[in-house]
N, C-alpha and C positions, 0 to 999 in steps of 0.2 A: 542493411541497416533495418530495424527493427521498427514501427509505430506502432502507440500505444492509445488506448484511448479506455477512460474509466467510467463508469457506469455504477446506479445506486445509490447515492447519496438524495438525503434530504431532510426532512424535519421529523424529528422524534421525540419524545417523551424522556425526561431520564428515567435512567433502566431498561428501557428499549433498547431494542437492537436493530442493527443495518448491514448487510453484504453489499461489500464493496466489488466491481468485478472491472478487470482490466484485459482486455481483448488486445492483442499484439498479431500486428501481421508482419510476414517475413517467413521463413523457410529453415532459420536457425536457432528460434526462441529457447531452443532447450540448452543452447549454449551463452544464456544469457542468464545470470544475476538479476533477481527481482525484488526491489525494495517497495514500501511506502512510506511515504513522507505527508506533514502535513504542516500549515501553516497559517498562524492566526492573525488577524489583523494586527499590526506592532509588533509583531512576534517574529523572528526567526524560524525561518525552515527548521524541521528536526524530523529527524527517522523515528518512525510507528514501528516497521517491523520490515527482514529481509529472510530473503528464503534462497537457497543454493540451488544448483544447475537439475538436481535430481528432483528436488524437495526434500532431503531427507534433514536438513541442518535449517533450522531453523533461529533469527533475532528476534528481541523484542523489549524495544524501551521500557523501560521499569515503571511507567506510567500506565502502561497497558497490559504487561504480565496479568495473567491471568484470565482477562474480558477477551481481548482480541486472539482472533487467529490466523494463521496466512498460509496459504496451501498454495500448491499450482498443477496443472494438466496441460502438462505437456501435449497429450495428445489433441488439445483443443487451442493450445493456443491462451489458457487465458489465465489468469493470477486473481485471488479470492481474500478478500480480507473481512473475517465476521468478525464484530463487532457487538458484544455485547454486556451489557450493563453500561450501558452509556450514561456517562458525565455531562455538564455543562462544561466542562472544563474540556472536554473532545469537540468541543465547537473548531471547526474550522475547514478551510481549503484541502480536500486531500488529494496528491498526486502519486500517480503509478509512475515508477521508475526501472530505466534497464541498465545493466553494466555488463559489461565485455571482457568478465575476468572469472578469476577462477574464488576468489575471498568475497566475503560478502560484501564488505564495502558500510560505511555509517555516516556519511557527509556526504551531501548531496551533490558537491564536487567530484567525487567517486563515480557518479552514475554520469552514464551518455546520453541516453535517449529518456525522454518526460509527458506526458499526457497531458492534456489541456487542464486539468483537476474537476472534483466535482465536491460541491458544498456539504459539509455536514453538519447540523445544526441540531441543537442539544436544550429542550426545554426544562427549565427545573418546575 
């Protein structure tokens, strides 16, 4: 089983930008699906963006096309999410997530394993 834990979030300026970074321990992370999710006070959970076992396939909620990016290294173990031209409207909770399949997955019932989240917060 996979833990994850995320890193980088904080308080920025809109139009700013943040790197998200989610560190996974375990021995088989490249066989694991990696989304991010995020969640705002009242809000419903919703997928930011998922990335495939290689990297090479990549999601991305039509809220963030274009600003955000999600990569992963394998070789390290870790998943990257930049973030930029930040909104007030990207205010919120973001979690690193793991899935155990081969499709990317976009409901966070999909995903197995979840990181504690870390805050992102978006000044106008």
């Amino acid at each position: 089983q996979v833990q994850l834990v995320e890193s980088g979030g904080g308080l920025v300026q809109a139009g700013g930008s943040l790197r998200l970074s989610c560190a996974a321990s375990g021995r088989t992370f490249s066989n694991y699906v990696m989304g991010w999710f995020r969640q705002a006070p009242g809000k419903e959970r919703e997928i930011v963006a998922a990335i495939n076992r290689s990297g090479g396939i990549t999601y991305y909620a039509d809220s963030v096309k274009g600003r955000f990016t999600l990569t992963r290294d394998n070789a390290k173990n870790t998943v990257y999410l930049q973030m930029n031209s930040l909104k007030p409207e990207d205010t919120a909770v973001y979690y690193c997530a793991a899935r155990q399949a081969y499709g990317l997955g976009y409901g966070s019932h999909d995903y197995n394993a979840w990181g504690q989240g870390t805050q992102v917060t978006v000044s106008s």
